[in-house]
C-alpha positions as CSV (number, residue, x, y, z in Angstrom):
1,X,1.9,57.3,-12.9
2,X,-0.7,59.9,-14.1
3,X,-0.3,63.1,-13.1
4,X,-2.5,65.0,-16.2
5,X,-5.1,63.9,-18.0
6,X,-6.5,66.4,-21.3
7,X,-7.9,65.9,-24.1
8,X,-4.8,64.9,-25.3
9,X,-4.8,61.5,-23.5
10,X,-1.6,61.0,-22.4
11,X,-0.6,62.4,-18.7
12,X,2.7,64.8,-18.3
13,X,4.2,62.0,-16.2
14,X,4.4,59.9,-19.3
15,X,6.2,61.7,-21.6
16,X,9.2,60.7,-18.7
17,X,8.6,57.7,-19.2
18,X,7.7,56.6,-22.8
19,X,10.2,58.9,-24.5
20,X,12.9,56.9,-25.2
21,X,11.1,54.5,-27.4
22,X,12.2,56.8,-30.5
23,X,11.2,55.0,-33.9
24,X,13.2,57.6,-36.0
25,X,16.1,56.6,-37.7
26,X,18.2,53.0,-37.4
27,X,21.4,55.4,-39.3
28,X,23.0,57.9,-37.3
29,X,22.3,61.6,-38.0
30,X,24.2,63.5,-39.8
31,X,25.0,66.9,-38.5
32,X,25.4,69.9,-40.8
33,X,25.3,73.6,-40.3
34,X,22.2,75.4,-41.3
35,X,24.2,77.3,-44.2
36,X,25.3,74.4,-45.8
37,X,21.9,72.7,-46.0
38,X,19.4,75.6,-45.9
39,X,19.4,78.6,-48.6
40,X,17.6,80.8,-46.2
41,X,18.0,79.7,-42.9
42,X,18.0,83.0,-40.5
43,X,14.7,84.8,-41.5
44,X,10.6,85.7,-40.7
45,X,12.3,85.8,-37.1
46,X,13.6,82.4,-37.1
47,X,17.4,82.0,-36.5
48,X,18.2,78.2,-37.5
49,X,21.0,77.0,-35.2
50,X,21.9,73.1,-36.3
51,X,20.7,70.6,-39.1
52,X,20.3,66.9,-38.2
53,X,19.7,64.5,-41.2
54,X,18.3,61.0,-40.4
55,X,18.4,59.6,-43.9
56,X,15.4,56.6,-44.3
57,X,15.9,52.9,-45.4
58,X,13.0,53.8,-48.0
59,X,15.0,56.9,-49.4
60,X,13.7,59.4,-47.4
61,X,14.9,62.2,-44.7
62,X,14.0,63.0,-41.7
63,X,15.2,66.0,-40.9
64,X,15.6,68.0,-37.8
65,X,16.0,71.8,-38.0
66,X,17.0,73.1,-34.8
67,X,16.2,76.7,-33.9
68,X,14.8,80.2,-32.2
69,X,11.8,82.1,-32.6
70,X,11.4,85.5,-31.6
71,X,8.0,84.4,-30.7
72,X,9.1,82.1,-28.3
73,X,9.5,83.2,-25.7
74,X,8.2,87.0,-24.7
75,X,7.9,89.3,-22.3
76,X,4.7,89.9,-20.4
77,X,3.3,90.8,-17.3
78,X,6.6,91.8,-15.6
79,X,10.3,90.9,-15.7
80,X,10.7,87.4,-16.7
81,X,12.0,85.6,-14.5
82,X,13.6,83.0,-17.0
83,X,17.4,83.6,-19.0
84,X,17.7,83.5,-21.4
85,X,14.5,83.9,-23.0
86,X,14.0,83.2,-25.9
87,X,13.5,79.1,-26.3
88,X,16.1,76.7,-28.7
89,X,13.0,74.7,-30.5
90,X,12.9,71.9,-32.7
91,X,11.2,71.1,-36.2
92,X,11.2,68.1,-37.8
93,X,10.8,67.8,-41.5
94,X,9.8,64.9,-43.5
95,X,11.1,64.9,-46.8
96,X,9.9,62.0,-49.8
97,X,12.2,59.9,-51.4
98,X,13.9,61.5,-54.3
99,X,13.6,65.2,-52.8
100,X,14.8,67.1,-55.2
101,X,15.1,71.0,-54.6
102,X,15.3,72.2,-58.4
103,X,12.9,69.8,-59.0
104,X,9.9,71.8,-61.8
105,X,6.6,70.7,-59.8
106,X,6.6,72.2,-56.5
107,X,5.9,69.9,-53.0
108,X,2.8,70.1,-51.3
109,X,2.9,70.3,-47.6
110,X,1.4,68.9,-44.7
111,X,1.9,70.7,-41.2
112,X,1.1,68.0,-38.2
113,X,0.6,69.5,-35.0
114,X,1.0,67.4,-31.8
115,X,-1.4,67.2,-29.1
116,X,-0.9,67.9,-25.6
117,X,2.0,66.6,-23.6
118,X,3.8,66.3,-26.4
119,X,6.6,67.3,-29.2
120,X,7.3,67.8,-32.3
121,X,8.7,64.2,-32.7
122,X,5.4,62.3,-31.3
123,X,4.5,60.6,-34.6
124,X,8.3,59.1,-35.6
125,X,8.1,58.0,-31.4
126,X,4.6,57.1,-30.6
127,X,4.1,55.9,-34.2
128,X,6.5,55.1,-37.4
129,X,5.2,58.1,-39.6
130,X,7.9,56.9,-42.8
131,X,6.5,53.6,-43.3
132,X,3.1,54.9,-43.0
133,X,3.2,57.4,-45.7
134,X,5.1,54.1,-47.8
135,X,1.9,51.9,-46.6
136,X,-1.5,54.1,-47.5
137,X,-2.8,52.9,-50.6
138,X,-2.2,54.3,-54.0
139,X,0.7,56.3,-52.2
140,X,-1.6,59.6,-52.6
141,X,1.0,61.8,-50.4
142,X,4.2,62.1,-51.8
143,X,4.8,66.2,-50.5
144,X,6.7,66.7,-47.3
145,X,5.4,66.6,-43.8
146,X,6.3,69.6,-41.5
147,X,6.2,68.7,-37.3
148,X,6.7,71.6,-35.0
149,X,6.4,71.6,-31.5
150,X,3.1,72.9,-30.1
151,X,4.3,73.0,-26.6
152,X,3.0,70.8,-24.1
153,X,-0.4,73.0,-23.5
154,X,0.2,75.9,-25.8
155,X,-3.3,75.4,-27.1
156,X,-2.0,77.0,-30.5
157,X,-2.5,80.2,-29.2
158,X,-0.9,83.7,-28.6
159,X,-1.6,83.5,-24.9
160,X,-3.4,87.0,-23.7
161,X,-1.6,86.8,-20.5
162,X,1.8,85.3,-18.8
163,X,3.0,82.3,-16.6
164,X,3.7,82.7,-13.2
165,X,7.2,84.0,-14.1
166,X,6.4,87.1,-16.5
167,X,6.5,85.5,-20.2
168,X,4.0,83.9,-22.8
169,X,4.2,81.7,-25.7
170,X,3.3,83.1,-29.4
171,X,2.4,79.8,-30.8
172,X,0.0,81.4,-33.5
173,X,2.7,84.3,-34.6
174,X,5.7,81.5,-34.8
175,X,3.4,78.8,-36.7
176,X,1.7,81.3,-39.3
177,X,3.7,84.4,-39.5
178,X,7.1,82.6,-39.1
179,X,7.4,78.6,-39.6
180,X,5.0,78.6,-43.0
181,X,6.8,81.3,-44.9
182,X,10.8,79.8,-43.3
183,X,9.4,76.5,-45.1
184,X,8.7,77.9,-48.3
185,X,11.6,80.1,-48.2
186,X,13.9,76.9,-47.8
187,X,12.1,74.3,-49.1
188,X,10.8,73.4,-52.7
189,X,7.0,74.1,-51.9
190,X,4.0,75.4,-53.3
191,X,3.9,78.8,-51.5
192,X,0.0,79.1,-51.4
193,X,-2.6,77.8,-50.0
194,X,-3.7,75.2,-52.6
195,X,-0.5,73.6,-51.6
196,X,-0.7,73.5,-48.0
197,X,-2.5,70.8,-45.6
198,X,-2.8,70.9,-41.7
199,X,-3.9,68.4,-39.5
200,X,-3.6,67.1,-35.9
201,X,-4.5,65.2,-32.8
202,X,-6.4,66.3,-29.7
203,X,-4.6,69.7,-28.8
204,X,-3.1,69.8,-32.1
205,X,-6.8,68.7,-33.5
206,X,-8.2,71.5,-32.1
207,X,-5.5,73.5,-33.0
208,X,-5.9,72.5,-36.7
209,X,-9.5,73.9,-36.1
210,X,-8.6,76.9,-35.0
211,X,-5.9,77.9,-37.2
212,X,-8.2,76.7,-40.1
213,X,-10.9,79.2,-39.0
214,X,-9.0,81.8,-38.8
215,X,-6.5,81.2,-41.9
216,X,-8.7,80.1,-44.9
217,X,-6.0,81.9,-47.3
218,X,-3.2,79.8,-45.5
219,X,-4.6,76.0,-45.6
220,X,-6.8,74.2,-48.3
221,X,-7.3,70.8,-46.6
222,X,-7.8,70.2,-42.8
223,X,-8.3,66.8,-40.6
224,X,-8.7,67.1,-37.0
225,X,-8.4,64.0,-35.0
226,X,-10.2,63.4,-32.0
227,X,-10.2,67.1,-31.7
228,X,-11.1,69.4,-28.9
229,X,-13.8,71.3,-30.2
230,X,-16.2,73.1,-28.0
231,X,-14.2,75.6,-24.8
232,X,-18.2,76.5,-23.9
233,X,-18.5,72.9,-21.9
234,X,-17.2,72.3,-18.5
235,X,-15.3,69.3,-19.1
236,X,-13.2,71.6,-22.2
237,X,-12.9,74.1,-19.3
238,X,-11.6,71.7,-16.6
239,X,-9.2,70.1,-19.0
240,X,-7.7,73.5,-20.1
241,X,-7.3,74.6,-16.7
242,X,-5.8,71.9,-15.3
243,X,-3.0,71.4,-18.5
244,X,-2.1,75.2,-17.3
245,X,-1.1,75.2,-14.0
246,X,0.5,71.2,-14.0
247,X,1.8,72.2,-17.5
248,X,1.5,75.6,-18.8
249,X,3.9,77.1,-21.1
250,X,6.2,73.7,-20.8
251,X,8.1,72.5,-24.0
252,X,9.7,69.8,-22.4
253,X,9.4,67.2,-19.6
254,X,12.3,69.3,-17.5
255,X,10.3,72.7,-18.1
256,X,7.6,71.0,-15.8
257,X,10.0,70.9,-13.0
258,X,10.1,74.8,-12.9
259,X,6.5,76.3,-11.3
260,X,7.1,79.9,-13.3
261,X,6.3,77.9,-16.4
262,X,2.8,77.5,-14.7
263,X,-0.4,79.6,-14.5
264,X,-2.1,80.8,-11.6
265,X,-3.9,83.2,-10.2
266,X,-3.0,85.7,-7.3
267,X,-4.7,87.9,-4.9
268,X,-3.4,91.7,-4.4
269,X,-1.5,90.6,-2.0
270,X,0.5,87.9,-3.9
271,X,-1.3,84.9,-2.3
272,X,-2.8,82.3,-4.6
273,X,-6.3,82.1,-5.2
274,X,-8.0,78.9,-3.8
275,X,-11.3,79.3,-5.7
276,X,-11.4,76.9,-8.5
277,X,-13.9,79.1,-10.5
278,X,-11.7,82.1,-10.2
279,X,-8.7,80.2,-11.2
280,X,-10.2,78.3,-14.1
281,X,-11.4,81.4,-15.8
282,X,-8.3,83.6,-15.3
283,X,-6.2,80.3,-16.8
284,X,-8.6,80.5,-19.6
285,X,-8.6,84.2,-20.1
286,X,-4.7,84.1,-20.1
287,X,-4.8,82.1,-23.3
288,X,-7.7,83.0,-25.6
289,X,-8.3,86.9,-23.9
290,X,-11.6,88.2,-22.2
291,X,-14.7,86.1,-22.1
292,X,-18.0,86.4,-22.8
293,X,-20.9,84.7,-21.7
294,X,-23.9,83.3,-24.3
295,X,-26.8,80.7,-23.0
296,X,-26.8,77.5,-24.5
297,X,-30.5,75.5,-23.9
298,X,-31.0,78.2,-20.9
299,X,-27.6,78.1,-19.9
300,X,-25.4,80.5,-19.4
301,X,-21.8,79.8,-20.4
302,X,-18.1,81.5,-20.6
303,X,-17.2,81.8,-24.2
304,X,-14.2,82.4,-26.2
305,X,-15.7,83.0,-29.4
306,X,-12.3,83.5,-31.9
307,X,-10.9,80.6,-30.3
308,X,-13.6,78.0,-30.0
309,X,-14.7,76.1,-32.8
310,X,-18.1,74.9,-31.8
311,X,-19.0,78.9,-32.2
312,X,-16.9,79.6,-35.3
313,X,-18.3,76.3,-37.0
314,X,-21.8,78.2,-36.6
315,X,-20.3,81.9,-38.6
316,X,-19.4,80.0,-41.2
317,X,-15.7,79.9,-41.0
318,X,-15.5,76.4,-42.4
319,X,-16.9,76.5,-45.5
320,X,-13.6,77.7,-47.4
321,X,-13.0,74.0,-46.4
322,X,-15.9,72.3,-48.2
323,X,-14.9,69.0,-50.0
324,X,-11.3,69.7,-48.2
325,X,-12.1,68.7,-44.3
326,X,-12.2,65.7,-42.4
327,X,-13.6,65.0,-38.7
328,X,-12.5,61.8,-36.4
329,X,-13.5,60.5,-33.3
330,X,-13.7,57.7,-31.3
331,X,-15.5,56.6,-27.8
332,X,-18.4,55.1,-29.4
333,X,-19.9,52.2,-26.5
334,X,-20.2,49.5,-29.7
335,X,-20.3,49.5,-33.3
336,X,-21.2,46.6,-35.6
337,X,-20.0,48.5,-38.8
338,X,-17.5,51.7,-39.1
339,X,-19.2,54.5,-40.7
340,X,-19.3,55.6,-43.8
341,X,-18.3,59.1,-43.3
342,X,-21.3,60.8,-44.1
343,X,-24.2,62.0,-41.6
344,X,-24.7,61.5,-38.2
345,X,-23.1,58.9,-35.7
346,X,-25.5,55.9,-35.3
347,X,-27.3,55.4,-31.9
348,X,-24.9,52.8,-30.7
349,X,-22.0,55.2,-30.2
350,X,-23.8,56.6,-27.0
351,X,-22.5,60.0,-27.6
352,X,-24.6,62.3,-25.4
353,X,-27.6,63.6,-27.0
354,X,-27.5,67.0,-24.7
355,X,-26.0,70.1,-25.6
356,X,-21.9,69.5,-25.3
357,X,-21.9,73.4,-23.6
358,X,-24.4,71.8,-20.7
359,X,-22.0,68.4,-20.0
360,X,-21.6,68.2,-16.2
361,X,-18.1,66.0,-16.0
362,X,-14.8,67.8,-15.0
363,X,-12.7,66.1,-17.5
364,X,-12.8,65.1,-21.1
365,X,-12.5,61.7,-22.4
366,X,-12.8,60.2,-25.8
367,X,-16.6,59.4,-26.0
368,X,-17.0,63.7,-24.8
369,X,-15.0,64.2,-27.4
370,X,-16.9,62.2,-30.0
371,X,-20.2,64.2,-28.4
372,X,-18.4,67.1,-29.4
373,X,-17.6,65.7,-32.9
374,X,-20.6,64.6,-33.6
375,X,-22.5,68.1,-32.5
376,X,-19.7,69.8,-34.7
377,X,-20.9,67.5,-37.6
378,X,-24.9,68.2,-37.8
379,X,-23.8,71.8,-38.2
380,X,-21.4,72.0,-40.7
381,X,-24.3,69.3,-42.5
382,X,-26.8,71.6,-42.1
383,X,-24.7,74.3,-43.2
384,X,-24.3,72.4,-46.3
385,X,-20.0,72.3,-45.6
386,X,-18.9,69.0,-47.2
387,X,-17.2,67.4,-44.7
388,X,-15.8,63.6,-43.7
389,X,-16.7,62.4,-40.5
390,X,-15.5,59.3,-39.1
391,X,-16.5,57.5,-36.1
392,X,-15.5,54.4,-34.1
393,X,-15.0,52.3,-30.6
394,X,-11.1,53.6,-30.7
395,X,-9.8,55.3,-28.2
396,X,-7.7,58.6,-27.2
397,X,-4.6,57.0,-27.9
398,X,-1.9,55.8,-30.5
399,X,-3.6,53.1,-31.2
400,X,-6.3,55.0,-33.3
401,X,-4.3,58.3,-34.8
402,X,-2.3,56.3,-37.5
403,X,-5.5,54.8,-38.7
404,X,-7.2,58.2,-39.0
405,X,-4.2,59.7,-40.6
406,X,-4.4,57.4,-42.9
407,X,-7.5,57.5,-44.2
408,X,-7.3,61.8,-43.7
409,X,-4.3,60.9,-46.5
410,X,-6.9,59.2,-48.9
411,X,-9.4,61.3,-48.8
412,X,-7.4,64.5,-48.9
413,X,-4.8,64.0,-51.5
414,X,-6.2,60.3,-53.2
415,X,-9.3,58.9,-52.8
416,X,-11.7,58.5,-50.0
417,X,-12.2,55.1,-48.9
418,X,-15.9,53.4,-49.2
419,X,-16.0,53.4,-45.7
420,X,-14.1,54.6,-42.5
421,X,-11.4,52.8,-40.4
422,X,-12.6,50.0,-38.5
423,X,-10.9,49.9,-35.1
């Protein structure tokens, strides 16, 4: 059963389905309070509520950090209609083997971001995140890994308006003004940027995108996989849209079962609005704010400017990155030879050669996505932004992430393979 389809290729319907088929730990947990285990656990407007330890056969942790956010949820619009209010979240934390808090050198960190439809625990469930780390070559990464939970169509933003039952999400404030500094307050980090590494897949790809534009002084190193990039394009559009009123402000499969987590739009009278149009821009304008409009090869299209990368890319915002970002897609119709992650994507990938902003599908799907990409490329090239870019025949699924995490891990923290995954 498929109920949604967005960018982040996997419908809502599935996550009833597939998540049981946990990877984490063979050991039990190991349940602690937060005082014991944390030295700063209640703080930045997190209040920690429960520890879980899932010790690792290699020697290291996985580690589960149960908690509240006073960003998550709040007021708006109205009375909510939900109590209590604020949401019980979960983070889970990677930690290497031989973790040791008092420790001289400092741990880098890498935040991973899930895409949509998903949670904080998607790459110990869809993939085995542990004995990937152990497996890339040279062992480059040996900092911790930081998961939060997105929600399942947060979009990683501080959502301008409310659900259909009076509240909103504050993914942005409760990511960068809360998680970051809670982790270096209670971990052994490097509490800078030069330390700090973000990266994620579809939703959470563009998400890395957009936090990276707006927080050069937070993040030093950036991969986006199979990211959503341009909100101009009506597939982009259709995609977010749909993800809010079949998802909206959902953070987990039994949120979706209540329609005040969802996002509509109303007449004065309190019916609902059957025009599509009308709908899909109030959705839109409920997460990233007011629109504007620009023409794009004599088109005229909604914009989001702060929030869409394709337009930030062109200001520049990127080049804090240079040498430190890296770019995958997939969707390519053949390939005899991955690429080498430098310049464009070869003929055969049969990414769209028009403007993405003037795409006539509905929906998104991988090889849109690598149109995007690719679009996304040529201008940080001709900008003269160093950048990786990978491109293959893979798909919008789990059976093409860990490979691009992978070789994001070389080339961020080691070094950069001759040539790109071959999928």
């Amino acid at each position: 059963m498929r109920v949604l389809q967005h960018w982040f290729a996997r419908a809502v319907a599935g996550v009833l389905l597939v998540a049981g088929t946990a990877l984490v730990p063979a050991t039990a947990a190991q349940a602690e309070t937060c005082s014991t285990t944390l030295p700063d656990p209640n703080r930045f407007g997190i209040t920690c509520l429960r520890v879980d330890r899932h010790p690792q056969a290699d020697g290291s942790e996985l580690r589960d950090i149960t908690m509240t956010s006073t960003a998550i949820f709040q007021a708006s619009g109205g009375t909510p209609v939900i109590n209590p209010l604020t949401r019980t979240i979960t983070v889970r934390v990677y930690l290497p083997s031989g973790y040791d808090p008092a420790r001289g050198a400092r741990y880098r960190s890498l935040y991973l971001i899930n895409g949509g439809g998903d949670d904080y625990d998607e790459w110990t469930t869809k993939a085995d995140l542990v004995s990937l780390i152990a497996s890339v070559p040279g062992h480059p990464y040996d900092g911790i890994v930081v998961m939060p939970t997105g929600g399942m169509s947060g979009w990683y933003a501080d959502w301008a308006g409310h659900t259909d039952g009076f509240f909103a999400p504050r993914w942005e404030t409760y990511h960068v003004s809360q998680l970051i500094p809670w982790i270096d307050a209670n971990f052994h980090t490097i509490a800078d940027r030069s330390g700090r590494g973000l990266a994620g897949i579809s939703m959470g790809g563009y998400g890395t995108l957009r936090y990276a534009a707006a927080y050069p002084d937070v993040f030093s190193v950036i991969g986006a996989l199979s990211p959503g990039i341009d909100v101009r394009a009506k597939p982009a559009q259709g995609t977010l849209s749909d993800s809010m009123w079949q998802a909206g402000a959902s953070i987990g499969p039994l949120d979706l079962l209540n329609g005040k987590y969802r996002v509509n739009k109303y007449d004065a009278n309190g019916v609902l609005v059957l025009d599509q149009d009308q709908q899909r821009l109030y959705r839109l304008d409920t997460l990233f704010g007011p629109h504007t409009t620009s023409v794009v090869d004599g088109r005229t299209v909604y914009d989001w400017p702060s929030a869409n990368p394709a337009t930030l890319v062109t200001r520049g915002k990127y080049a804090p990155y240079s040498g430190r970002l890296a770019l995958y897609a997939g969707g390519c119709a053949t390939l005899a030879q991955p690429g080498d992650g430098n310049g464009p994507a070869p003929a055969e990938c049969g990414y769209s050669t028009t403007s993405p902003a003037n795409t006539e599908a509905t929906s998104v799907n991988e090889a849109i996505l690598g149109s995007y990409a690719s679009a996304f490329d040529a201008t940080l090239t001709s900008l003269g932004v160093g950048h990786r870019y990978c491109y293959s025949t893979g798909g919008h699924d789990w059976g093409s992430w860990p490979a691009y995490l992978t070789d994001f891990l070389q080339y961020a923290y080691g070094t950069a393979p001759a040539r790109c995954p071959s999928l």
